[in-house]
C-alpha positions in Angstrom: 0.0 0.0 0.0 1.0 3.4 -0.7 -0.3 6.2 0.8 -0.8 9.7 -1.8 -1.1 13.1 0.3 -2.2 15.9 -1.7 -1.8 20.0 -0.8 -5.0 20.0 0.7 -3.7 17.9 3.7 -6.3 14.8 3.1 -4.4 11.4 1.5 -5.7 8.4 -0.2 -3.9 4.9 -0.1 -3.3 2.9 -2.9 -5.3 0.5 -4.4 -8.0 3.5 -4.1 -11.2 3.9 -4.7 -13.5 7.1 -5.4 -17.1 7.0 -5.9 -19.3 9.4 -8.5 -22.6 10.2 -7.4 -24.3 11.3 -10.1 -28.6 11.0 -8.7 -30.2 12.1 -5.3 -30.4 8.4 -4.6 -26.2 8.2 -5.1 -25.9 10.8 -2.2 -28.6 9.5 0.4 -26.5 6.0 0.1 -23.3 7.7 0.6 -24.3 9.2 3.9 -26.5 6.4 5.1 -23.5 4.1 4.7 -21.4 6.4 6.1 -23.8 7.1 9.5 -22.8 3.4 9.7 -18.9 4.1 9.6 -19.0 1.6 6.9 -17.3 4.2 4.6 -14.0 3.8 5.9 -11.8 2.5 2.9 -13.5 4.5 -0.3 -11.1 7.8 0.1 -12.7 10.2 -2.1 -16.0 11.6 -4.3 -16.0 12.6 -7.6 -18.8 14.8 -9.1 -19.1 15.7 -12.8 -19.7 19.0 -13.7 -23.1 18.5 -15.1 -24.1 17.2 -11.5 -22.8 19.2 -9.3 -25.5 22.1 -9.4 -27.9 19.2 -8.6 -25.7 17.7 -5.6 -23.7 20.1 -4.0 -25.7 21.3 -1.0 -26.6 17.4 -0.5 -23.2 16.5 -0.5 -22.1 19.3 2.0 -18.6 20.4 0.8 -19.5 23.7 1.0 -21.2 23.7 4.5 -19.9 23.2 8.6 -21.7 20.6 10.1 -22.9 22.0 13.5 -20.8 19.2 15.4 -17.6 17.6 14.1 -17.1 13.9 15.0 -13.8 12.3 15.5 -13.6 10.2 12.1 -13.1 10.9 8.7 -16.7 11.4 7.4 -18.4 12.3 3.4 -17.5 15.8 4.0 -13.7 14.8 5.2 -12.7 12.9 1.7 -11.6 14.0 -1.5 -13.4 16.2 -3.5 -13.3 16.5 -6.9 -15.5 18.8 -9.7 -14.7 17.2 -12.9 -15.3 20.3 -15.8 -16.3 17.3 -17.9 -16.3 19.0 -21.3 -16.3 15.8 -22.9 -19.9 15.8 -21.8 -20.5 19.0 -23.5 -19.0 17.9 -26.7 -20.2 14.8 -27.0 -23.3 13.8 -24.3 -26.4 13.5 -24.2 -28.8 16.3 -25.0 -30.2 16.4 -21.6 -26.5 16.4 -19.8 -25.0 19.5 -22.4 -28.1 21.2 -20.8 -27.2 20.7 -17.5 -23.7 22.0 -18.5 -25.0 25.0 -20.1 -27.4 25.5 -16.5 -24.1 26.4 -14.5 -23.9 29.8 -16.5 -19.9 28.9 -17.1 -20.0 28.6 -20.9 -20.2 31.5 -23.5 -23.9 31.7 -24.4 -23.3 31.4 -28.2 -21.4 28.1 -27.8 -25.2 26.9 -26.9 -26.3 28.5 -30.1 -23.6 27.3 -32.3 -24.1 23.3 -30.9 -27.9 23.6 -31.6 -27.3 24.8 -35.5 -24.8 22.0 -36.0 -27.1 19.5 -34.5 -29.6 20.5 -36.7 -27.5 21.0 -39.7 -27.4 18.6 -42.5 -23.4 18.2 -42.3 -22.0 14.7 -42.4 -20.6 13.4 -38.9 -17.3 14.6 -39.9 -18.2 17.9 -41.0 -20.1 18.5 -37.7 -16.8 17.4 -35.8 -14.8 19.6 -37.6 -17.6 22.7 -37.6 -17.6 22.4 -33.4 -13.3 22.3 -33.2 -13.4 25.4 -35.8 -16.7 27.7 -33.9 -16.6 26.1 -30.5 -13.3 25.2 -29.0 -12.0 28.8 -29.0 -14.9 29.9 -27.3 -14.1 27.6 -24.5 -12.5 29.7 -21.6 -10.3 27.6 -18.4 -10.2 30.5 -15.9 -14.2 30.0 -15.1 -13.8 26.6 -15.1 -11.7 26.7 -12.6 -13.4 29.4 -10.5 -16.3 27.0 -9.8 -13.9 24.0 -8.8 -12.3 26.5 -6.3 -15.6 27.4 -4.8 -16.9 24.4 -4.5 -13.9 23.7 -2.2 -12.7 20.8 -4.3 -9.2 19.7 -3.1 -7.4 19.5 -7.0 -7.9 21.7 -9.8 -8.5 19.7 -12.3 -7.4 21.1 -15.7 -10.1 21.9 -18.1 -9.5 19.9 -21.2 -11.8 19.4 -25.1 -12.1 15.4 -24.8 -9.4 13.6 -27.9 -12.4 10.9 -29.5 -11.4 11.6 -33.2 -8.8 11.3 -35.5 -10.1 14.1 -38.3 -7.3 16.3 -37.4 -5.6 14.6 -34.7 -2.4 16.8 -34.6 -4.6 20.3 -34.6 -6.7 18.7 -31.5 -3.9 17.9 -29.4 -2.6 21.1 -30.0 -5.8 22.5 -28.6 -5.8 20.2 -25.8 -2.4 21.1 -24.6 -2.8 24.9 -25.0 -6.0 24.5 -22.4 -3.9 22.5 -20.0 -1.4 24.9 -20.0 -3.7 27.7 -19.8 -4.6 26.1 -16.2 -0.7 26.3 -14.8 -0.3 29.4 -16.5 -3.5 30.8 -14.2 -2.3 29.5 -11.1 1.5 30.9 -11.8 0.6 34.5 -12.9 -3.0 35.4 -12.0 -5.1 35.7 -9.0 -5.2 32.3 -8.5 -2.0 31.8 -7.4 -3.0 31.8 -4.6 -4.4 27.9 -4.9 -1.1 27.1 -6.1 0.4 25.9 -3.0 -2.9 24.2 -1.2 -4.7 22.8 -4.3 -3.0 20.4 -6.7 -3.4 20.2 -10.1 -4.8 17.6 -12.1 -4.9 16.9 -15.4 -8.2 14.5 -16.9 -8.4 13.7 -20.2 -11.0 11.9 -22.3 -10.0 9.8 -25.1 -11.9 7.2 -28.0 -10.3 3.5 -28.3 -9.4 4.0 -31.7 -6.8 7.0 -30.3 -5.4 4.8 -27.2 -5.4 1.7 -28.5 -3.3 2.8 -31.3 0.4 2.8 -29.5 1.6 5.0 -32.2 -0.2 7.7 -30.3 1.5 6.9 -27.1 4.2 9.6 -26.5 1.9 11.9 -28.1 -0.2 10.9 -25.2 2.7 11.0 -22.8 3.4 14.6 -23.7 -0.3 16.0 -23.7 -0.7 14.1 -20.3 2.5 15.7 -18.8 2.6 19.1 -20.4 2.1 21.3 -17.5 3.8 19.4 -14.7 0.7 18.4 -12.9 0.5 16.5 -9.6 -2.0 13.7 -11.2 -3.0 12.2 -14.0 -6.4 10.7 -15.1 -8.0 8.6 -18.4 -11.6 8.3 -18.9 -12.3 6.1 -22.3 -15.2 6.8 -24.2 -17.2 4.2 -24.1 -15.0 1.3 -22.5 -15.7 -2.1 -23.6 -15.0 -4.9 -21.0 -14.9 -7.6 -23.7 -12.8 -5.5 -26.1 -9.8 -7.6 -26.0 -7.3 -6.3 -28.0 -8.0 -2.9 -26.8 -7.8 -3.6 -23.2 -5.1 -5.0 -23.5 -3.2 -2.0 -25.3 -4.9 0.3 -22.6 -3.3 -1.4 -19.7 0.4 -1.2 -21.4 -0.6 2.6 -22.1 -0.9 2.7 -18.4 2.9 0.9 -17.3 4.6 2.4 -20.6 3.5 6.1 -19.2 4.2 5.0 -15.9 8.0 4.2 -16.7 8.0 7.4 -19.0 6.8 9.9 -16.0 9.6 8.5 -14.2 11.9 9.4 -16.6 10.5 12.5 -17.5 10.0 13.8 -13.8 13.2 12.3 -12.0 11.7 9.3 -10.6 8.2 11.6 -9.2 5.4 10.0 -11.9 2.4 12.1 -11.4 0.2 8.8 -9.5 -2.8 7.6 -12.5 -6.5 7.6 -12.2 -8.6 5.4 -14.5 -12.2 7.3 -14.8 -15.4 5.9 -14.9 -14.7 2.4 -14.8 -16.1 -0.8 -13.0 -14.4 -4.3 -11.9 -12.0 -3.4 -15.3 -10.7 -1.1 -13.1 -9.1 -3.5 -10.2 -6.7 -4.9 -13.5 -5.4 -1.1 -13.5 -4.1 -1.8 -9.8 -1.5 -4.0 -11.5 -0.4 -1.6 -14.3 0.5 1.3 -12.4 -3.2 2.4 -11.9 -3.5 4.4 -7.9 -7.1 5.1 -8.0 -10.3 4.4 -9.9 -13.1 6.3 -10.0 -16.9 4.0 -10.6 -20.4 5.3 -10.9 -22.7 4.0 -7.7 -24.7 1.0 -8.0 -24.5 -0.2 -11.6 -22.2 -0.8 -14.9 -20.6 2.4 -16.7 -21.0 0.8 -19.5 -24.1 2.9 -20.7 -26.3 1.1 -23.7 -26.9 2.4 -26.8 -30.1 1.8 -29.7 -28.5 -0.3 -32.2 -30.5 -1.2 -35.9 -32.3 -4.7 -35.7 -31.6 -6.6 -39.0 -28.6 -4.6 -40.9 -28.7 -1.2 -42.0 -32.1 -1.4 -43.6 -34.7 -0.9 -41.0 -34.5 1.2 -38.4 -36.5 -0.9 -35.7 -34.0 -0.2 -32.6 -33.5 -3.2 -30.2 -35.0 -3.3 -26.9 -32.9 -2.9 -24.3 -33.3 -4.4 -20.8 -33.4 -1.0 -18.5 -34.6 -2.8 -15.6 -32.1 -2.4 -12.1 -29.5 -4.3 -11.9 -27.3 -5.7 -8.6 -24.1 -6.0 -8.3 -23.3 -9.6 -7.0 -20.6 -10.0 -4.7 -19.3 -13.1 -5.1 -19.7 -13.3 -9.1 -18.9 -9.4 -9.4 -21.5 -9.3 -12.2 -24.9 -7.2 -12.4 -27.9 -9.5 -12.5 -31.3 -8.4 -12.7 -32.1 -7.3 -9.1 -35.5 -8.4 -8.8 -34.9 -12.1 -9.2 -32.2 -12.3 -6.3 -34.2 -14.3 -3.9 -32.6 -14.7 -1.7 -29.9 -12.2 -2.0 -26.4 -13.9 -1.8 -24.6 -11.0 0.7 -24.2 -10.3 3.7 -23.8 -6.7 3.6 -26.2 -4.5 5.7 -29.4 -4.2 3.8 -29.4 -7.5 2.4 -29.4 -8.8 6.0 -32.1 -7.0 6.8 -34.3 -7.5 3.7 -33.4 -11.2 3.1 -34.6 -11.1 -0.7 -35.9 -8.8 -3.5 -39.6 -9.5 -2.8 -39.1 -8.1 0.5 -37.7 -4.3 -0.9 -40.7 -2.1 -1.8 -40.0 -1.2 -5.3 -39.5 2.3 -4.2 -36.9 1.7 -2.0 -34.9 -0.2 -4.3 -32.8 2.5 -6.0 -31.1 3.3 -2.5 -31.5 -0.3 -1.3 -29.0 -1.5 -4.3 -26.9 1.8 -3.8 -26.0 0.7 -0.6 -25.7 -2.6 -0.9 -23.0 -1.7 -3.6 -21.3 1.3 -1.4 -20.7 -1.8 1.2 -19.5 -4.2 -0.8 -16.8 -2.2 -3.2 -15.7 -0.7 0.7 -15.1 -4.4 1.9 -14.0 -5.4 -1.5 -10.9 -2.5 -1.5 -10.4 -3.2 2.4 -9.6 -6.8 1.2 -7.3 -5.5 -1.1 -5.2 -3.4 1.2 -5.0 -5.9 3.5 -4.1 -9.0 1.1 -1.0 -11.2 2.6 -0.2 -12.0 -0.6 0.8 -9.9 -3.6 -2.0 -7.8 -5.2 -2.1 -9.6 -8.9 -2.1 -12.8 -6.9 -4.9 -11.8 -4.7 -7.1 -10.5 -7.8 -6.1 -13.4 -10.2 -7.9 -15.9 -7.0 -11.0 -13.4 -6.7 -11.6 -12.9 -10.5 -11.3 -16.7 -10.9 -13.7 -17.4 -7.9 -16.0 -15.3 -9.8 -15.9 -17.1 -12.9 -14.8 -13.5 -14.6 -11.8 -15.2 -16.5 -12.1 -11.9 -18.8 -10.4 -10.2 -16.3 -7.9 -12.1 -15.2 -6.3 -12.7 -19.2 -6.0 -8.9 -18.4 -3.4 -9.4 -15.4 0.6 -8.7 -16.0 2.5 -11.4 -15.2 4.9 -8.5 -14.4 2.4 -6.3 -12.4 3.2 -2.6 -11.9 2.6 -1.9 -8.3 2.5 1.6 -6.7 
């Protein structure tokens, strides 16, 4: 175990986990589970721009309890505000207008997205129409501003995400100027005055065609290190468990840029963070990987319509949206309402016995904390491991039947 301490004065200890609440339900589970003290080994929340309008005074980061209490409670872990702008420039309708709703973004960006969207350009032309009229409307300094008033313990850089390859070379060069933009802020301007209690934190959104092509590597390398930050995190568009090949190439990304901050920074890599991830996640423990960061309660593996019978009808699949439970044994997600009786011994489950028993109204915060206590045990188990950490994952993914995961574990494992 290794133990990270930030400016800020809080710490996290390798393997990590932080949570992203991203629903009311997500923050009445996180502090229900922690009125239990059953919140002891997940070190940190993560909230995504687009949510944090919705969350904030729930969460408390901004507010003094009345009494302190002598432990490390919600309001005591990391915080970070994620600026997201991948979900600007590439979510869902309903999630850019939740980023447009915190007032931080030039007003004709909003008008420029909704004539492209409605345009009759190509996919390409519509990519390359949004990097030519809305990148360089895109401005760092506010989106900082509300990280640092929301009393969020990094700055996280503000970055456009890097999902295509229609002119790669211009986007990086984009992508690096905003990054740089950040240090440059918290060197010369106002905000200087964060430099020495806030670290900063570079995030970075990329497709699988751009990582799992290693020629892109150092240009990744570069981009990722460009402004000296204190740490370092990938989010994957839409990450693929059973994607092989590009799994594979994702977790060398991780050890080759691991062994290349070490060169580049005298032996002081910048410690990684693998973004909105599940169970795939506990592989990047053994490829250099500090800290994950999962959704609460269910996959991030969100679904998408796909066309039923080829390209010539348009009759769109249906797709099961009913809850889903994470097993603990199996570490899969099974339809919750047939888990009679439900195989844990967590809390809740204790208590309720089986699905039938859970009023369907309470099952959104019932499965929320069942999950919060489980991945806590699951990382205390971890941490606490007397053997070696690939060892100890290779038995629990193999107990599980999830032999997926364990083709995915170095038989060199990068440990920090």
């Amino acid at each position: 175990m290794t133990v990270f301490s930030l400016k800020s004065g809080k710490t996290y200890t390798s393997p990590s986990l932080f949570v992203n609440p991203q629903t009311n339900d997500d923050v009445k589970a996180l502090w229900a589970i922690d009125a239990r003290n059953k919140l002891t080994n997940i070190d940190g929340i993560y909230v995504a721009l687009s949510d944090y309008k919705q969350l904030s005074t729930k969460l408390g980061f901004s507010t003094k309890p009345l009494f302190t209490e002598n432990r490390i409670t919600v309001r005591d872990k990391i915080f970070f505000v994620d600026p997201s702008l991948d979900k600007l420039l590439g979510g869902t309708e309903e999630v850019k207008q939740k980023m447009f709703a915190t007032g931080k973004f030039d007003r004709r960006i909003q008008k420029t997205m909704k004539d492209i969207k409605f345009s009759n350009l190509t996919t390409s032309e519509k990519s390359l129409r949004i990097m030519d009229e809305v990148y360089p409307r895109l401005q760092v300094r506010p989106l900082i501003e509300i990280q640092t008033n929301a009393n969020a313990d990094v700055i996280i850089a503000p970055c456009i995400s890097l999902t295509s390859k229609t002119k790669m070379v211009e986007r990086f060069t984009i992508a690096q100027q905003m990054l740089q933009d950040a240090r440059i802020l918290l060197e010369t301007s106002s905000l200087k005055r964060y430099k020495e209690i806030k670290d900063l934190m570079n995030i970075v959104t990329f497709s699988r065609s751009i990582i799992s092509d290693e020629r892109n590597f150092h240009r990744i390398f570069d981009l990722l290190l460009c402004n000296n930050p204190n740490f370092v995190g990938i989010k994957i568009d839409r990450i693929v468990e059973s994607d092989t090949i590009a799994q594979i190439t994702l977790f060398k990304f991780f050890r080759q840029f691991y062994e290349y901050a070490k060169h580049k920074t005298g032996n002081k890599p910048p410690p990684i963070h693998f973004i909105n991830v599940n169970e795939l996640g506990y592989v990047g423990y053994c490829n250099a990987v500090s800290n994950i960061v999962c959704p609460i309660g269910h996959s991030p593996s969100y679904f998408f319509s796909r066309k039923k019978g080829g390209s010539t009808t348009t009759t769109p699949v249906e797709i099961d949206t009913s809850m889903k439970y994470y097993h603990p044994i199996n570490m899969d997600y099974p339809k919750f309402k047939l888990q009679n009786p439900f195989p844990c011994a967590c809390t809740d489950c204790k208590i309720r016995q089986s699905a039938d028993y859970v009023p369907y109204k309470e099952r959104p915060l019932h499965n929320r904390k069942h999950w919060l206590e489980v991945k806590d045990e699951e990382i205390r188990e971890f941490r606490e491991t007397p053997i070696r950490l690939d060892i100890a994952l290779r038995d629990k993914f193999a107990r599980a039947n999830r032999t997926q995961l364990i083709a995915y574990l170095p038989t060199d494992p990068v440990l920090v």
